[in-house]
Each structure stands twice: as structure tokens, then as C-alpha cells.
Backbone bond lengths (Angstrom), bond angles and torsions (degrees), N, CA, C in turn:
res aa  C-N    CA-C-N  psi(-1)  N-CA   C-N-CA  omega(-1)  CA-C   N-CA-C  phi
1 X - - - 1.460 - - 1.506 110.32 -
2 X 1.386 120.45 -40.25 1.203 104.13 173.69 1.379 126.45 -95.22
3 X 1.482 126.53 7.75 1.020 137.30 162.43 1.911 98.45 -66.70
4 X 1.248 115.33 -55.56 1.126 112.58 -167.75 1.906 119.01 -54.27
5 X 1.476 87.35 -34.97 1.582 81.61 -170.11 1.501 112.78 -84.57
6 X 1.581 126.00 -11.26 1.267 136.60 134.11 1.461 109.75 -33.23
7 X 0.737 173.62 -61.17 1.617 174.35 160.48 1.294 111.71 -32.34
8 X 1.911 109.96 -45.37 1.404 104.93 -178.28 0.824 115.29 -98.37
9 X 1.719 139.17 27.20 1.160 144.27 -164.05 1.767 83.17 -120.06
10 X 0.668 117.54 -41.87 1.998 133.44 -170.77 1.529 100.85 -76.83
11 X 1.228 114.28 -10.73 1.828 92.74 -176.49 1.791 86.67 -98.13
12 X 1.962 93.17 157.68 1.166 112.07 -158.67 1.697 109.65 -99.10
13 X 1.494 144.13 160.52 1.101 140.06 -165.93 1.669 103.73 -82.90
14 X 1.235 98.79 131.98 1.584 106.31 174.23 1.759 121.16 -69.70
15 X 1.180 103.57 -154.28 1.312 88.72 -154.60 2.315 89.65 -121.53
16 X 1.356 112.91 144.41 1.152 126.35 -153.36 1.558 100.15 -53.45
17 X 1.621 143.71 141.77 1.018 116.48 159.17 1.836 124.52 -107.66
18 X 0.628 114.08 -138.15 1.747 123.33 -156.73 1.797 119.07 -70.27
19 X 1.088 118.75 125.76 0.983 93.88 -157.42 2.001 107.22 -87.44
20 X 1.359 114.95 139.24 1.140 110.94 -156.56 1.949 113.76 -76.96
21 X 1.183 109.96 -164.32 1.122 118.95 -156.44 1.767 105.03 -82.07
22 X 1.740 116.65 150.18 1.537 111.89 -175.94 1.432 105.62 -61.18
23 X 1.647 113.55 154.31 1.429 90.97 173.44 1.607 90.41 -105.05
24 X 1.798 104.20 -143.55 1.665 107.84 -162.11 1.543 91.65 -98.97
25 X 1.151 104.00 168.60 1.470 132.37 -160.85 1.955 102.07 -80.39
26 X 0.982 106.73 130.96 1.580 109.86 178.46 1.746 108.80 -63.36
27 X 1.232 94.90 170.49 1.362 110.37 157.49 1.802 116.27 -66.03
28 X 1.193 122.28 136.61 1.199 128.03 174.33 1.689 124.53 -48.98
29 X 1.077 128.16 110.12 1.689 134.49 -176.71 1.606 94.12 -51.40
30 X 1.372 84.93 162.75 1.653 120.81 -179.86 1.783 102.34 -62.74
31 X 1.656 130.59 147.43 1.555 109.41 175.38 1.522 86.95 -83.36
32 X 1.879 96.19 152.41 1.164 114.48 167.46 1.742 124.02 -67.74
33 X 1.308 105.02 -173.33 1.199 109.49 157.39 1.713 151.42 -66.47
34 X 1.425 126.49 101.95 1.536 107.15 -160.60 1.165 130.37 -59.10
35 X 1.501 111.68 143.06 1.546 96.77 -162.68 1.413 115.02 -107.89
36 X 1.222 127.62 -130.48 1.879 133.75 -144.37 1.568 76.54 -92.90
37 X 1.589 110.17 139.07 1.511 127.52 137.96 1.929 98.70 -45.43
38 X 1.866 85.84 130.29 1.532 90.42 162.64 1.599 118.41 -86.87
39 X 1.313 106.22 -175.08 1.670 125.96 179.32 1.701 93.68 -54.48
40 X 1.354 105.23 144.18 1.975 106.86 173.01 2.183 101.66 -72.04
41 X 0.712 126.14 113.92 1.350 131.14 171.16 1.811 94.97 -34.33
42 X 1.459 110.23 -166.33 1.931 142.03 -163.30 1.393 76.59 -123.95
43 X 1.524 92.79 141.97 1.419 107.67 163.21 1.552 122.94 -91.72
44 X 1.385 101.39 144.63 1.709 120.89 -168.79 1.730 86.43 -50.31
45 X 1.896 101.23 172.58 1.359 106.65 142.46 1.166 116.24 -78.56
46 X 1.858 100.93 175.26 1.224 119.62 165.45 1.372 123.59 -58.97
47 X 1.510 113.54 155.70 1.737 111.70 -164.49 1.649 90.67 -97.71
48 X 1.377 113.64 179.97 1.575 119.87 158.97 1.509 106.15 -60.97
49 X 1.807 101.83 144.45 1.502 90.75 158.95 1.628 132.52 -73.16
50 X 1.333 122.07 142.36 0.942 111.34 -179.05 1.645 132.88 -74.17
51 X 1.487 133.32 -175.99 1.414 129.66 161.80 1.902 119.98 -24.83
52 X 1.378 105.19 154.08 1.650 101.74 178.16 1.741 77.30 -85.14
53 X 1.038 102.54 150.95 1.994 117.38 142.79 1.107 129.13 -82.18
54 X 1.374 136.36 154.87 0.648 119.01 -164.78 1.540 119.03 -86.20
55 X 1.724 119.57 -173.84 1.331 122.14 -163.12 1.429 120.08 -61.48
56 X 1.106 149.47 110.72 1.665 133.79 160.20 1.231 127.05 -33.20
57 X 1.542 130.38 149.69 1.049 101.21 169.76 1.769 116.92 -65.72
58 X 1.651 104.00 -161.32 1.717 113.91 -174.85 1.613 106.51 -79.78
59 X 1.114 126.51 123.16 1.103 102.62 178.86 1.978 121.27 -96.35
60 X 0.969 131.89 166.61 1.442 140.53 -150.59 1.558 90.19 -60.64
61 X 1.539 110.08 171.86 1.513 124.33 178.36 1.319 132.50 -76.45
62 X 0.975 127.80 122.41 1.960 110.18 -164.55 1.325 79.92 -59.97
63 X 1.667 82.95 -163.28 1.385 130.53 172.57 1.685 114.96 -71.11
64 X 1.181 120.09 145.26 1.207 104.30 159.62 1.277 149.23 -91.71
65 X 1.334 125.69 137.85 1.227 131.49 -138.77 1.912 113.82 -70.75
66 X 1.172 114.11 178.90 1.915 104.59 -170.84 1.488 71.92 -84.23
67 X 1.816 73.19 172.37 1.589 106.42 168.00 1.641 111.46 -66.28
68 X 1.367 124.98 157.02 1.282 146.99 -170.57 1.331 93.32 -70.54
69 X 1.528 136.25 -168.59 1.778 153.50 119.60 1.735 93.83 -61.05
70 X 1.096 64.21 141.05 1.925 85.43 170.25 2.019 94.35 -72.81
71 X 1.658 85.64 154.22 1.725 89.91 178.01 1.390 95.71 -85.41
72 X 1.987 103.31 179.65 1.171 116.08 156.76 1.671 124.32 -55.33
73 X 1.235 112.52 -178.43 1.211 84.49 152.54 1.368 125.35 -150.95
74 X 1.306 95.09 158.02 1.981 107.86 -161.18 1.218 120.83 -51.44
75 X 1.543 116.41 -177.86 1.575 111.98 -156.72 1.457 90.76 -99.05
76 X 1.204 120.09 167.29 1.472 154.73 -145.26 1.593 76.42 -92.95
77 X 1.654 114.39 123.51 1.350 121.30 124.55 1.519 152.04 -12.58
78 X 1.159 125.16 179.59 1.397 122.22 -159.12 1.757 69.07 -114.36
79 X 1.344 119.09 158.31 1.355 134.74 147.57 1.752 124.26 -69.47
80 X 1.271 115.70 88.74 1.399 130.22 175.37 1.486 127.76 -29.30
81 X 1.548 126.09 120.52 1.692 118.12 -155.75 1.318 84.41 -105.88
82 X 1.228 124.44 -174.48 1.549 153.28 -170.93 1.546 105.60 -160.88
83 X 1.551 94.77 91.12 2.076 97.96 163.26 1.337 106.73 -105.81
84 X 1.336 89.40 142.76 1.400 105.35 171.89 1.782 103.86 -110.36
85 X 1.322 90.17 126.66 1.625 87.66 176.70 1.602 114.56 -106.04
86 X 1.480 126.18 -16.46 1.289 116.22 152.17 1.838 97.78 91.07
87 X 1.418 122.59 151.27 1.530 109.23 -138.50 1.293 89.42 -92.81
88 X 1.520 98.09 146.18 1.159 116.11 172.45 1.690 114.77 122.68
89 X 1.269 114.29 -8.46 1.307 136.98 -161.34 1.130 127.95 -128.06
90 X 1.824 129.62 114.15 1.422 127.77 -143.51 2.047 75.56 -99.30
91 X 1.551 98.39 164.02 1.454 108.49 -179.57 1.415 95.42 -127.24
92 X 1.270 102.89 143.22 1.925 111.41 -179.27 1.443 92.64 -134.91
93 X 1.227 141.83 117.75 1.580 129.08 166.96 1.645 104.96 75.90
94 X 1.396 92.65 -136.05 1.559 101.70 172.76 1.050 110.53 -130.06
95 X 2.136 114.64 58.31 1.107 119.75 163.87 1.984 98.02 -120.10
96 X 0.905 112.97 -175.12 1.657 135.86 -173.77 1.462 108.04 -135.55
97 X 1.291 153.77 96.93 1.441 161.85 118.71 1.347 125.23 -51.43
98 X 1.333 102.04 109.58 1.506 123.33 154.46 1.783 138.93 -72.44
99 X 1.242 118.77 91.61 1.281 104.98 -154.13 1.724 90.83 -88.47
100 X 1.307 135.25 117.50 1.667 141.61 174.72 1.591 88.29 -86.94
101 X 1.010 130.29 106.74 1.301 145.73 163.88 1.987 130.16 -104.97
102 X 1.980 94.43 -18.69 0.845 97.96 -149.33 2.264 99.73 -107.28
103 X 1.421 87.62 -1.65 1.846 104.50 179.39 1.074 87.46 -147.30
104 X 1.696 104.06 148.27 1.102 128.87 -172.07 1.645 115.33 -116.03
105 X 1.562 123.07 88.72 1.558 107.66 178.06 1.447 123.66 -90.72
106 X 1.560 102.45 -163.73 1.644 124.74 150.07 1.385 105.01 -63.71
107 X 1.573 96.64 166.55 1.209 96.55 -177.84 1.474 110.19 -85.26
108 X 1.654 111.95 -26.41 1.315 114.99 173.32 1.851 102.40 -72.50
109 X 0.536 130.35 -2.14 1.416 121.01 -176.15 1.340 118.52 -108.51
110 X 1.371 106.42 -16.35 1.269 128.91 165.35 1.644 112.03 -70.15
111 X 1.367 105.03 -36.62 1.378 103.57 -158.76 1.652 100.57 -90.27
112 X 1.873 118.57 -9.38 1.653 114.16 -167.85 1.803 73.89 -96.48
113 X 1.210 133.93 -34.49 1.695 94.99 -167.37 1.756 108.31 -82.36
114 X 1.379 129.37 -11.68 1.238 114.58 168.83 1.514 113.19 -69.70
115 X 1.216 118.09 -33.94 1.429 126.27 173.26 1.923 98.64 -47.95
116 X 1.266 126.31 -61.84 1.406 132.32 -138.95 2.100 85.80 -86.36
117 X 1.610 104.44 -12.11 1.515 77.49 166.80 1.267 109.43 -111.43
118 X 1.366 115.86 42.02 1.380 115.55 166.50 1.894 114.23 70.04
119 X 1.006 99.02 44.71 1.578 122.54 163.38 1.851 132.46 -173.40
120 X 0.875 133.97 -101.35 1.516 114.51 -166.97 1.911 98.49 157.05
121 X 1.957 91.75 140.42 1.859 99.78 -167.99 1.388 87.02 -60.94
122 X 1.899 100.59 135.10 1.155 129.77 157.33 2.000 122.59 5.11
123 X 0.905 127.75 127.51 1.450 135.30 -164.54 1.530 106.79 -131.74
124 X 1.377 131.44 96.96 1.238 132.62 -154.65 1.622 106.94 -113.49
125 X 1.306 121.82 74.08 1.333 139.11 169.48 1.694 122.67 -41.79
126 X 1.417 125.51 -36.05 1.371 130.60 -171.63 1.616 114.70 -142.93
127 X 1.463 96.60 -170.49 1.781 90.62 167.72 1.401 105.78 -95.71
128 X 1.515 118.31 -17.19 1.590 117.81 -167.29 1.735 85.93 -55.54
129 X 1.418 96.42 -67.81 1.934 107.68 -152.65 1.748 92.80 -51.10
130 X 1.286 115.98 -24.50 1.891 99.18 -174.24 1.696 105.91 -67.35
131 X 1.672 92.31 -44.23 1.558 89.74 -160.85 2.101 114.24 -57.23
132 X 1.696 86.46 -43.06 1.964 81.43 169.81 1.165 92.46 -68.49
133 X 1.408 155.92 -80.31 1.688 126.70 -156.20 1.362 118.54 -18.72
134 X 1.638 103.87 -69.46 1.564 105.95 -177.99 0.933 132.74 -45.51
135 X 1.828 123.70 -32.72 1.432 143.36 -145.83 1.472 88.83 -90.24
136 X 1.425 127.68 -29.63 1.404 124.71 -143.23 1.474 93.44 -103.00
137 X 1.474 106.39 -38.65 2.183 115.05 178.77 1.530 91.97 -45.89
138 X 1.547 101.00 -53.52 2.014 99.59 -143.77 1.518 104.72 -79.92
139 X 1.807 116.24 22.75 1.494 113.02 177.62 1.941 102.30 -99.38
140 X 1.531 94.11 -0.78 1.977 113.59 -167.87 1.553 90.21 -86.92
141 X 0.660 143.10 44.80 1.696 117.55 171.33 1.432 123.82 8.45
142 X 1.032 113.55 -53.55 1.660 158.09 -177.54 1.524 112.00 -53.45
143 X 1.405 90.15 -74.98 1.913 108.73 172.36 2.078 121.76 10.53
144 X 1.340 88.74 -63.31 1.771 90.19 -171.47 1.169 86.57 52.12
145 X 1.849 96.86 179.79 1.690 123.60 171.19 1.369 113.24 -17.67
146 X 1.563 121.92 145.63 1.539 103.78 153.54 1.565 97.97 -132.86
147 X 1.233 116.82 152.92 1.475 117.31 178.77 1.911 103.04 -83.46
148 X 1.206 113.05 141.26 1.430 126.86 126.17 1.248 142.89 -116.57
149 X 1.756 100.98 -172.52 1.679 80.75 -149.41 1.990 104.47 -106.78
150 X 1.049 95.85 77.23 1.682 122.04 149.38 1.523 135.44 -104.43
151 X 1.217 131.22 149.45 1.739 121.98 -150.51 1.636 91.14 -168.38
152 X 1.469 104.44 157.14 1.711 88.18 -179.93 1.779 81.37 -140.90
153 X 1.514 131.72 17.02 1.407 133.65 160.85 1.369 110.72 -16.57
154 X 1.293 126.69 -73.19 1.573 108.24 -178.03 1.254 132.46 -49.13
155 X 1.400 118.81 -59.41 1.609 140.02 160.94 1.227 108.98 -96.40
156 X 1.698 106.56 141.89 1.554 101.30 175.40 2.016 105.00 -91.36
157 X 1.030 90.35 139.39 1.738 92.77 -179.81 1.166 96.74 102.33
158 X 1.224 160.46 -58.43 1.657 163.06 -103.66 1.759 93.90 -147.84
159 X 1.833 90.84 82.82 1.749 101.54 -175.79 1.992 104.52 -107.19
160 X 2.016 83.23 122.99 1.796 94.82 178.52 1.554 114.11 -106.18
161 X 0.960 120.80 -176.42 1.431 131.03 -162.61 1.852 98.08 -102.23
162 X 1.206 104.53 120.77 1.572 111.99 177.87 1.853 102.92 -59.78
163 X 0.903 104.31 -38.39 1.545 115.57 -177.59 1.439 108.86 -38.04
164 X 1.625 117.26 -76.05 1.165 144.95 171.31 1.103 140.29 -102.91
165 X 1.715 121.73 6.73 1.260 143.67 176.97 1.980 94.06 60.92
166 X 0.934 126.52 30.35 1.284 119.92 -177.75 1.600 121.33 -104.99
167 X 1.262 126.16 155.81 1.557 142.63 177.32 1.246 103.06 -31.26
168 X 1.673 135.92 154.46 0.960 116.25 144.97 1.800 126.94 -105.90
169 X 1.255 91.67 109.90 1.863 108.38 177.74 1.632 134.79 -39.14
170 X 1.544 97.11 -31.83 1.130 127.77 -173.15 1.438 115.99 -133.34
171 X 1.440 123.30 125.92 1.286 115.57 -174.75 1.641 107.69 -143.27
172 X 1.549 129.40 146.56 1.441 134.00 -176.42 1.929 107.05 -126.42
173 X 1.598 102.85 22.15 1.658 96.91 -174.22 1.476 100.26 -63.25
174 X 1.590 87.95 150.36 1.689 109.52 170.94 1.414 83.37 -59.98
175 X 2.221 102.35 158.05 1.219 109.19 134.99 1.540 144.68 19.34
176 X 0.902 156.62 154.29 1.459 127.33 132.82 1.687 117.76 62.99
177 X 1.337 127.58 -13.50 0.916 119.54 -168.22 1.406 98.46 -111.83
178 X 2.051 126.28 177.95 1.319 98.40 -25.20 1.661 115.81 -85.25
179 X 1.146 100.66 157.51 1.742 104.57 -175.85 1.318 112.73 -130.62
180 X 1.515 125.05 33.12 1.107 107.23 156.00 1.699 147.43 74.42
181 X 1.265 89.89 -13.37 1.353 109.09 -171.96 1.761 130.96 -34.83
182 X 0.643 109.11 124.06 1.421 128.61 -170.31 1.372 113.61 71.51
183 X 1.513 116.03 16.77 1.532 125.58 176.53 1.722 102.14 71.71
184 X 1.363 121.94 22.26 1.327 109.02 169.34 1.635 104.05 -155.01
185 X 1.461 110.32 68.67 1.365 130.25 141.92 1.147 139.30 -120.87
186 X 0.789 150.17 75.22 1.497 169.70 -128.02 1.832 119.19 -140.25
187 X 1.314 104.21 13.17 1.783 107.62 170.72 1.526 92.79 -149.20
188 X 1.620 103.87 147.36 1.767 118.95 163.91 0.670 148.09 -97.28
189 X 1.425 139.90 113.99 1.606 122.30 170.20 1.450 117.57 -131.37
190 X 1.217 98.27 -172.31 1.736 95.18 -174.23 1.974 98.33 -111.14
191 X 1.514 77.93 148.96 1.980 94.01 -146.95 1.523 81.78 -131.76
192 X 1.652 81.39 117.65 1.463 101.64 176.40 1.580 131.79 -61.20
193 X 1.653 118.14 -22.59 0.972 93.65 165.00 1.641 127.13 -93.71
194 X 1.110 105.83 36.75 1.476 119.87 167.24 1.781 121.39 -130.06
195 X 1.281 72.04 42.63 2.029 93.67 170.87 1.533 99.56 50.97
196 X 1.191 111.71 25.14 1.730 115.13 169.89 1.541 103.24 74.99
197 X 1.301 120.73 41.71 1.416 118.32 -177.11 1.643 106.81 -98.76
198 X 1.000 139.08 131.50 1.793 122.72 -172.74 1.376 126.49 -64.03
199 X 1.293 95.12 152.04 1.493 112.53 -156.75 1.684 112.04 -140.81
200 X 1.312 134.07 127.06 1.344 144.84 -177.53 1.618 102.90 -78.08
201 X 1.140 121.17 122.77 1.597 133.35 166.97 1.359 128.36 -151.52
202 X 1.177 116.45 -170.61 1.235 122.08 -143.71 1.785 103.91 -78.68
203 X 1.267 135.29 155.17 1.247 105.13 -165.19 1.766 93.68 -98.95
204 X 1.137 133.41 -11.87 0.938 142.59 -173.05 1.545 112.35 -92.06
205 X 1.342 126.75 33.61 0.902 119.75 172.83 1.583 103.16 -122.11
206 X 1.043 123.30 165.58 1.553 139.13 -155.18 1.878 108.42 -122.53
207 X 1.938 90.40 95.11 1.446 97.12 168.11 0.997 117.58 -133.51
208 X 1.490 123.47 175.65 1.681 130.15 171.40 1.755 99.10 -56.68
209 X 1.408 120.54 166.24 1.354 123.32 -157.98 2.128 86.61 -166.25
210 X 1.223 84.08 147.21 1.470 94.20 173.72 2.052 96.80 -135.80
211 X 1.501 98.75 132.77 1.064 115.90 -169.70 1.842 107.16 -92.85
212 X 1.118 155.36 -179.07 1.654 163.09 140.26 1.560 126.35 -133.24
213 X 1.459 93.00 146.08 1.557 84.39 -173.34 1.636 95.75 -156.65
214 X 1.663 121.53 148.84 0.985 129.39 178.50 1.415 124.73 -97.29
């Protein structure tokens, strides 16, 4: 017997064999523990902008704001006149108007009594001075025609200012006018039924007349 187990103490280890087959899969472990916050990532780009929104209401009024700097200051004026036009006589600028509303002449006869008050028939330079002319007729009910003082006596067609024998610069003829009609009109006035717009007529006819003077 103890020879024998001497023998099996003396034999040598064989050699590993095969490794055997997987077995089945366990039951699932317990979750672990959470671990370290990571690094903060790079920031994305920018997105598209989005929609406008809509409007707010208005909101209340500030405050009001300081005072400005004073400006420079502007250029010197015209030197201011004083007319006296003396009764009877509307003043526009630094003219004097006579409205004769109350006798009715020629036009030549019209034109020696504006003369005798020391001025001359009406002289209508712009649209300002027409529009107060007109404004002041259409307060007459009465009014009709009124003569001024335009004439085309030397040339027919080619009407000057009795005043100053001068061009006229400014003109308010109706339509169609002047025309002369029947070859014996040759003085102007403004004729009421044409909203007081000027008109060539007869010189011998008998109207209200507005006189001017400086």
C-alpha cells in the first residue's frame, strides 16, 4: 500500500482541457453608484431668429425733456413803415384802397376822381392784392362790375396800367377774355357774373371803381 501511493504521488499533471460551454446569463446587478459631473461641453451655434411679436401696447409719456441752447441769431429785419390811409380807406401792406361803392361812373371818370384824391384806378400787382380785392367786393351784395385801372387804348390787345403806363405782370381774366367784343372794349374790370374774374368792356359804361394810393 505504500509502495503504491508512492507511484501516485510521482505521476505528473496532465495537460488543461477544453474550455466548456457559456452558461445562462444572471439576473441583473443592483444600479451602481452616480458618478462625477462631467466637463460643461462648447457651446452650439446660434439658432435662426425667430417671428417679430406682436406690438405692445403705447407706453405713457416721459418726462419732459431740458431746455435746448439758445439759437443764433437771425438776420435783421426789414425796417417797419406806418401808412396812414386816412378815412375812408382799407390798408393792405403799404397800399391804401378805396372801395367807391356808393356812385357809379365811366371808366374815364372813374379814373379823374381817383386822381383828385390823390391816387390812381386800382393797380393789381399779384394774386395776394386780387384775392383781398375780391374778398372785400363779395361783402357788397350790391357791388356788380367794378372797374380797374387797366386800358389797352394804345394797342388793341396789349392792356397797361393807367397808374404807370406799365405791362400787366399779373393777370385774373375770365376764360376767353379779353375779346373785345364788338370792337369797342378797351377798359377792365372784374364782372360779377364771373365770380369777379376780369373782363374787357365798354369804357363808357358806368360802374363801382376802387381807387389806390401809396
Amino acid at each position: 500500500m505504500e509502495i503504491k501511493a508512492r507511484l501516485v504521488k510521482r505521476v505528473s499533471k496532465g495537460d488543461r482541457g477544453l474550455t466548456g460551454l457559456v452558461g445562462s446569463t444572471g439576473s441583473r446587478g443592483l444600479t451602481g453608484n452616480k458618478g462625477p459631473t462631467g466637463d460643461k461641453g462648447q457651446n452650439g451655434e446660434n439658432g435662426n431668429p425667430g417671428l417679430n411679436g406682436e406690438h405692445g401696447e403705447k407706453g405713457t409719456k416721459g418726462d419732459k425733456g431740458l431746455v435746448g441752447n439758445k439759437g443764433p441769431i437771425g438776420d435783421k429785419g426789414q425796417r417797419a413803415f406806418t401808412v396812414r390811409c386816412g378815412s375812408g380807406w382799407e390798408q393792405l401792406m403799404n397800399g391804401c384802397y378805396y372801395f367807391q361803392f356808393q356812385s357809379k361812373k365811366t371808366w374815364n371818370d372813374a379814373t379823374i376822381d381817383c386822381h383828385n384824391m390823390g391816387g390812381f384806378l386800382v393797380k393789381i400787382d399779384n394774386a395776394f392784392e386780387n384775392w383781398f380785392l375780391k374778398s372785400y367786393i363779395k361783402t357788397d351784395k350790391t357791388a356788380g362790375d367794378v372797374w380797374i385801372g387797366a386800358h389797352d387804348f394804345v394797342r388793341e390787345g396789349s392792356f397797361v396800367w393807367e397808374a404807370d403806363n406799365t405791362q400787366l405782370t399779373y393777370t385774373d381774366w375770365y376764360p376767353g377774355e379779353p375779346n373785345n367784343s364788338g370792337n369797342k372794349e378797351d377798359c377792365a374790370c372784374m364782372n360779377s357774373d364771373l365770380t369777379y374774374k376780369w373782363n374787357d368792356n365798354s369804357c363808357s359804361k358806368t360802374f363801382y371803381y376802387i381807387c389806390e394810393k401809396h
